[in-house]
C-alpha positions in Angstrom: -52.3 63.1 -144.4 -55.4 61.6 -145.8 -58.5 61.3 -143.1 -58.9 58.4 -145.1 -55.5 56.8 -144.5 -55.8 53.3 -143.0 -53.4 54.1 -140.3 -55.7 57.4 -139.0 -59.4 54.8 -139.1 -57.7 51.8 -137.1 -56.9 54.4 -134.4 -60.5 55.4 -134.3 -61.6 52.1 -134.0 -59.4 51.0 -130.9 -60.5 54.6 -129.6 -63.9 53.2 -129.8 -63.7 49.7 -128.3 -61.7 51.2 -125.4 -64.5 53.5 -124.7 -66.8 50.8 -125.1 -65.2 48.5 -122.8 -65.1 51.2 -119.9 -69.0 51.6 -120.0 -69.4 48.2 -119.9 -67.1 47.9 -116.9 -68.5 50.9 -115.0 -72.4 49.4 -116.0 -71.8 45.9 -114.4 -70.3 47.4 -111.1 -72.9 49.9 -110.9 -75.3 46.9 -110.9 -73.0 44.8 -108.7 -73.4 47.7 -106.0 -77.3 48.3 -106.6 -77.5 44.3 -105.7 -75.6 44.6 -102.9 -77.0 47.8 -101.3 -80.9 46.0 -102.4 -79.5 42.5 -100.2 -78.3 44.5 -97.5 -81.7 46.5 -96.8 -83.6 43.1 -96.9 -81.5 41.1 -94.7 -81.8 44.4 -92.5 -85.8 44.0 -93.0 -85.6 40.3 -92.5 -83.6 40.6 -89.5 -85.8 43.8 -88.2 -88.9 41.6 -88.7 -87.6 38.8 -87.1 -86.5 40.0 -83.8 -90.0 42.4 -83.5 -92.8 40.8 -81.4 -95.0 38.5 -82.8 -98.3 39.0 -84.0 -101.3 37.2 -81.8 -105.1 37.3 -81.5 -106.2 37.7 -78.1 -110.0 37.6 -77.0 -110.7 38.6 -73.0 -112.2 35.8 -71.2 -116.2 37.0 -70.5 -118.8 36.5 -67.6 -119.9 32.9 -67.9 -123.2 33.0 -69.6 -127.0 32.4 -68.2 -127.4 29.3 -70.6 -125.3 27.0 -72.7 -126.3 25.5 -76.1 -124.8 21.7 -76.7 -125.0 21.3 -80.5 -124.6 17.5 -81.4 -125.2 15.6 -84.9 -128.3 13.5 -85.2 -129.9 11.1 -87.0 -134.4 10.5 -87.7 -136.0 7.1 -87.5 -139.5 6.2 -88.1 -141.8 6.2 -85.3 -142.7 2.5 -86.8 -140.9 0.8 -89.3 -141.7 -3.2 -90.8 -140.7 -5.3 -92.6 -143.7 -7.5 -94.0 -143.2 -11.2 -94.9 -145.7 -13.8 -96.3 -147.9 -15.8 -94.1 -148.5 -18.2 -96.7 -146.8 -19.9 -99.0 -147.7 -18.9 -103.0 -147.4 -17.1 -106.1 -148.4 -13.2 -106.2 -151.2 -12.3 -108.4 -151.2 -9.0 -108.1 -149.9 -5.8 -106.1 -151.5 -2.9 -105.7 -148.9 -0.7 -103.2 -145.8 0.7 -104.7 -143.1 2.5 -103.2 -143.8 6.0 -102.1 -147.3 5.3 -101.5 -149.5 6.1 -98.6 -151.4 3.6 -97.2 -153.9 3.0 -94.6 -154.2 0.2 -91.6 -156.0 -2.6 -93.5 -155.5 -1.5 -97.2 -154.7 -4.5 -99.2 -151.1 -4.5 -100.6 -151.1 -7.4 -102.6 -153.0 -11.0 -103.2 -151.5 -14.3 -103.0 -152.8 -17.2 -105.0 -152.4 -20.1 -102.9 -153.3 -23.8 -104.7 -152.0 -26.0 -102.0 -153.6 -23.9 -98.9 -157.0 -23.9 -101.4 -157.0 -27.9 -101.0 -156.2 -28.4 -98.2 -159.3 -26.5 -97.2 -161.2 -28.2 -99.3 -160.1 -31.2 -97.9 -160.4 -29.9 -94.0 -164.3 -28.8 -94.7 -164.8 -32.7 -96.8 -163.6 -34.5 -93.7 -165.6 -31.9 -91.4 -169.0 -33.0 -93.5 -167.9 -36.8 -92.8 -167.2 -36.5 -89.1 -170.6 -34.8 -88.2 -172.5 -37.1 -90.1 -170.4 -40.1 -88.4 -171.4 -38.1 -85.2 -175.0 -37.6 -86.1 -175.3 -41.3 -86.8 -173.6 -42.5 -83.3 -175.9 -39.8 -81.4 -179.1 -41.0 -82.8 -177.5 -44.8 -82.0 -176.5 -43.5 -78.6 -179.9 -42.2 -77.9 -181.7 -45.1 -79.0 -180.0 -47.5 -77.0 -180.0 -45.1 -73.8 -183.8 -45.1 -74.0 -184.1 -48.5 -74.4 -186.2 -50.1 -71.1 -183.8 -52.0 -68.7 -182.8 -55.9 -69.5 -183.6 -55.1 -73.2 -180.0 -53.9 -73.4 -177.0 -54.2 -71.6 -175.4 -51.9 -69.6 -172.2 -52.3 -71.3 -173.9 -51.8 -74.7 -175.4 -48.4 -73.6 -171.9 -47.5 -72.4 -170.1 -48.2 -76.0 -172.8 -46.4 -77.5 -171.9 -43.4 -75.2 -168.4 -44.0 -75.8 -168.6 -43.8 -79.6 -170.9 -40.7 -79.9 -168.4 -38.6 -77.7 -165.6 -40.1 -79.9 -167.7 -38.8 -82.8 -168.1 -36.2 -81.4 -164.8 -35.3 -81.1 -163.7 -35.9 -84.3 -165.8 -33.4 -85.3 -164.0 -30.8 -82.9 -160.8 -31.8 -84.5 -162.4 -31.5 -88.0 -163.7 -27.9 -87.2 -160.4 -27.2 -85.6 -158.8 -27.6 -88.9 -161.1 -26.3 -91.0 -160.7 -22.7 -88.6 -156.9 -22.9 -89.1 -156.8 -22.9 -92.7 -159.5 -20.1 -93.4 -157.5 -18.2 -90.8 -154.5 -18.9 -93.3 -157.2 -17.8 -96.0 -156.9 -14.9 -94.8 -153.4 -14.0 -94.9 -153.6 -14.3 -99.1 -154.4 -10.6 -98.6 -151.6 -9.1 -97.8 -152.6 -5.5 -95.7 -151.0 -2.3 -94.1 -150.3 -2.9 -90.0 -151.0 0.9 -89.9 -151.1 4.1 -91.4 -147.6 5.0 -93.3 -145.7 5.1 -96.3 -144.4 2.2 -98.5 -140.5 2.7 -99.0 -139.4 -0.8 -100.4 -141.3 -3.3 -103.0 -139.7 -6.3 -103.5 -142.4 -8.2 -105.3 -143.8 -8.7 -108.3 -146.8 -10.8 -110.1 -145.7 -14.3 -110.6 -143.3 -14.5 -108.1 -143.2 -17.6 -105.3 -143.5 -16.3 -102.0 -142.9 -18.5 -98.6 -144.4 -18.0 -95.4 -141.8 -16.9 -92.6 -139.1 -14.4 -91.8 -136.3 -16.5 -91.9 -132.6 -15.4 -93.5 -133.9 -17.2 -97.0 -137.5 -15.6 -97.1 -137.9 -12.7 -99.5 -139.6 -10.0 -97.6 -142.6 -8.5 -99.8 -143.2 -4.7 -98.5 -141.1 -2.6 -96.0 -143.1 0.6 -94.7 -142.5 2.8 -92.1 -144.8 5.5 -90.0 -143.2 8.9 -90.1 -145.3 11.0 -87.6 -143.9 11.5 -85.1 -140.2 11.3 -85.8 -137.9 9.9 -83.8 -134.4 11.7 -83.6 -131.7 9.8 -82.1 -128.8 11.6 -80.4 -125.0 9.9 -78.6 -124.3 12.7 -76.0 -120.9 12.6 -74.9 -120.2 11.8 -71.0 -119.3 15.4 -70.1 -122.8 16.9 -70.8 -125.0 13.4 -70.1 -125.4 14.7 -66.3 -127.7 17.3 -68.1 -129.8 15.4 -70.8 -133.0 14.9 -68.8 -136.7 14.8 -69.9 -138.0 17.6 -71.0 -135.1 19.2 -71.6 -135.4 21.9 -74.9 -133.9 20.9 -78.3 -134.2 22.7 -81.6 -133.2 20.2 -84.4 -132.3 21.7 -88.1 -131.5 19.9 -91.4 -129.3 20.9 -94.2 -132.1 20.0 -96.8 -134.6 22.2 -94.9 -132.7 25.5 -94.6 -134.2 28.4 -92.7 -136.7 25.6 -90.7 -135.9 24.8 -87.2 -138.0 22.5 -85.5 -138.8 22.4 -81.4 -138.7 19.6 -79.2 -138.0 18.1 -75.9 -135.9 15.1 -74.6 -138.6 12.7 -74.6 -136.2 9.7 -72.7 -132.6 8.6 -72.3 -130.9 5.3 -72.0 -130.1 6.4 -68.4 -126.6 4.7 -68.6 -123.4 5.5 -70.5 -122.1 3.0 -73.2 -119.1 1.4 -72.4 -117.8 1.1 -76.1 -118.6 4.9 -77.2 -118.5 6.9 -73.7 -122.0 8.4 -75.1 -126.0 8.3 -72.9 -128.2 7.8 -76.2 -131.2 10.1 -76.1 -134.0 10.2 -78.0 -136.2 12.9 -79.1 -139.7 12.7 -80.4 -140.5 15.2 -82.7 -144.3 16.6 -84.8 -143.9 16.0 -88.3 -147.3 16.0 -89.6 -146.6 17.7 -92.8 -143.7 14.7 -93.5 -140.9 17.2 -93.8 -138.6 15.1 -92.1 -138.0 11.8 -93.9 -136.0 9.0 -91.8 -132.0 8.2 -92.3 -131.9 12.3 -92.1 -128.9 13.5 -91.1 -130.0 16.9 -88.4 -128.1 18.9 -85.8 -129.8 19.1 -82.7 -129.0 21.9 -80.3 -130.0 21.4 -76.1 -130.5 24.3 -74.2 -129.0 23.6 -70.9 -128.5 25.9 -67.8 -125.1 27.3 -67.3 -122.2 25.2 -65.0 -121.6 29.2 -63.9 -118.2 28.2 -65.7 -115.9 30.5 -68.3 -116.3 29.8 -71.6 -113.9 30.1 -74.7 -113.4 29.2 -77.9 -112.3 26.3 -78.7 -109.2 27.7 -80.7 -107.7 28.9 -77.7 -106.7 25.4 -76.2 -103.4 24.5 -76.2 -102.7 20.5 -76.3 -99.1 19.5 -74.8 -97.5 17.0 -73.0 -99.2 18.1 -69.2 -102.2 18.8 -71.2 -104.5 21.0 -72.1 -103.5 25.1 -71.6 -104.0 28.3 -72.8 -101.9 30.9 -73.9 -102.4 34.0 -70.9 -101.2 37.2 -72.3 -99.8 39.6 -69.3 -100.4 43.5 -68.8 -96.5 43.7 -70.4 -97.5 41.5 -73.2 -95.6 38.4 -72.6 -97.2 34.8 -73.2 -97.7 32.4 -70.2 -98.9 29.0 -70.7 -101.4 28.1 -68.2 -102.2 25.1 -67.3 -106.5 24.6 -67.5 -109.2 21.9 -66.9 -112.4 21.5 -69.6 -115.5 21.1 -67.4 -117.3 20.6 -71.0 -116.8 20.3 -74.6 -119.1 21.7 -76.1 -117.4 21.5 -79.6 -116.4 24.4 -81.2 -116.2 26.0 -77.6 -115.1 24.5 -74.3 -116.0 25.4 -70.7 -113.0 26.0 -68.1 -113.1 24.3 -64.8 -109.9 25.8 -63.6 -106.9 27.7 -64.6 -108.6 31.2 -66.5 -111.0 33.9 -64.5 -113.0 36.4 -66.4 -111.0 39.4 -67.7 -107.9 37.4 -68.3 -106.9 37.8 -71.9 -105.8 34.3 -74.1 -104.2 33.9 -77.8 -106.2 32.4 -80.4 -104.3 30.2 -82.4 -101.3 30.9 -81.3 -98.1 29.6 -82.9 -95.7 26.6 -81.8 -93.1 28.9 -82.3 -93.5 31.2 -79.2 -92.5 30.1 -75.9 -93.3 30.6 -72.6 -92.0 34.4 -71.9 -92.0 35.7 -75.2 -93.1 39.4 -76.0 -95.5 39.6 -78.9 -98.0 42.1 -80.1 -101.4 41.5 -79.5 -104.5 43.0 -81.6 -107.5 44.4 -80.8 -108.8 42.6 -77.8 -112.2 40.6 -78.4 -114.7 39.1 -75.6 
């Protein structure tokens, strides 16, 4: 028989495809039991991992400290800051005072032209002239007539004369009274600094009508401020007020001035607690000859206050549920507790304890809402 013969090839070939088939049958089981051996060994892992002790930070509760340091967010203001208005009604012929300028108490600002307040002067001093020379007139009358010998004139004639010289004479008073009221308002067509300080808002220009007064429709001209000293204005919540008093030490920073701190005291306090915000407003006055501090600033200011004698923890370790605040108390065997505590003071990003820790005790940091009261879990290295 021929290797070639048809019959002797097509038994080769179904040879071959039953061979073929096997490996592929034996390949996707092998695979099938890999899979199954690899899902085992992770459900083992998943099921090892989830019935070991959970993870927690713990810190160990320290000696309350000597001193505490109250960081709060502040705010500067100008130690004065006005807003000048027009005394007299106008147009502005010229400015001389633009923002970010220094200035000094007097320096002119600007110059009013004033038309109507110029005659009307005029006018005052005209009718000033006429009154003392109607007065002059009835005093040289007056004195004739009082000088005159007896029966020559009457009695009642020398009084008239008298009466008309003081009423002369008054007129003139009333002329000179006018005439000093609109020189005064002379005056005010210079328009000058109240003090030393720095323009920071122009709202004129030449040609344009001012009016005299502050009301909701007058145009103010300048507003300028005096920066030194600064005032720093700080809300201090209820808890620490009891300890904001004069003199108190506070070292204010600003974002914009790193690496600067600036010293200060409490310099007064509202004395009283607002009934909207819960907060004593203090105020600090703070050196700032050099103009570092601008007003509007946005600074943290940090009061060093003497120590309640209290523990002290981070604020991470509070717990907040439905009988209030607690912490997590980790025992000697490693089991959580939730204790129960009272904050004497928050003090932000840390809190002192009234009641419920002692120093030594070790707290979770953190700590999930998955653990329950009595569970074990594995803490780490212990931190005061």
């Amino acid at each position: 028989m021929s290797p070639h013969d048809p019959a002797i090839t097509g038994k080769k070939i179904r040879r071959f495809a039953t061979n073929f088939a096997i490996v592929l049958v034996v390949g996707f089981l092998m695979v099938h039991v890999i899979k199954y051996f690899h899902e085992r060994s992770l459900a083992s892992e998943a099921t090892e991992a989830a019935a070991a002790p959970a993870m927690v930070d713990v810190i160990t509760v320290g000696d309350a400290p000597a001193s505490a340091n109250l960081t709060l967010p502040g705010e500067t203001a100008a130690w004065y800051e006005s807003i000048i208005y027009a005394r007299v009604d106008g147009y502005v012929k010229s400015w001389s005072a633009d923002i970010g300028d220094s200035v000094k108490k007097g320096q002119v600002l600007a110059t009013i032209e004033t038309p109507e307040l110029d005659a009307q002067l005029a006018a005052a001093k005209a009718k000033l002239v006429a009154a003392q020379a109607d007065a002059e007139f009835a005093k040289t009358t007056y004195d004739r007539w009082r000088d005159s010998p007896k029966g020559v004139v009457s009695e009642q004639e020398r009084e008239e004369k008298k009466a008309a010289y003081g009423s002369t004479a008054a007129q003139v008073k009333l002329a000179q009274a006018d005439v000093n009221r609109y020189e005064a308002l002379a005056q005010f067509k210079q328009v000058t600094a109240p003090y030393d300080g720095r323009i920071t808002e122009r709202r004129i220009d030449i040609g344009n009508l001012v009016t005299a007064g502050s009301s909701a429709n007058t145009t103010p001209l300048y507003r300028m401020t005096q920066n030194s000293p600064m005032r720093v204005f700080v809300d201090v919540p209820q808890s620490a007020a009891g300890n904001m008093k004069k003199d108190v030490e506070a070292s204010i920073t600003a974002s914009n001035i790193p690496g600067r701190i600036f010293k200060a005291a409490i310099s007064r306090t509202a004395d009283a607690i607002d009934a909207h915000s819960r907060t004593l407003h203090v105020e600090v006055d703070l050196p700032n000859d050099d103009q570092a501090l601008v007003p509007g600033t946005y600074v943290d200011v940090a009061f060093d206050m003497p120590s309640q004698g209290l523990p002290q923890i981070p604020a991470a370790a509070l717990v907040f549920r439905n009988a209030g605040p607690e912490v997590a108390f980790i025992d000697k065997d490693q089991h959580v507790h939730f204790q129960k505590v009272t904050i004497a003071r928050d003090n932000g990003n840390s809190v002192e304890i009234g009641s419920g820790i002692a120093a030594g005790d070790q707290i979770a940091l953190n700590i999930s809402n998955q653990i329950n009261d009595g569970d074990l879990v594995h803490v780490s290295e212990p931190q005061k």
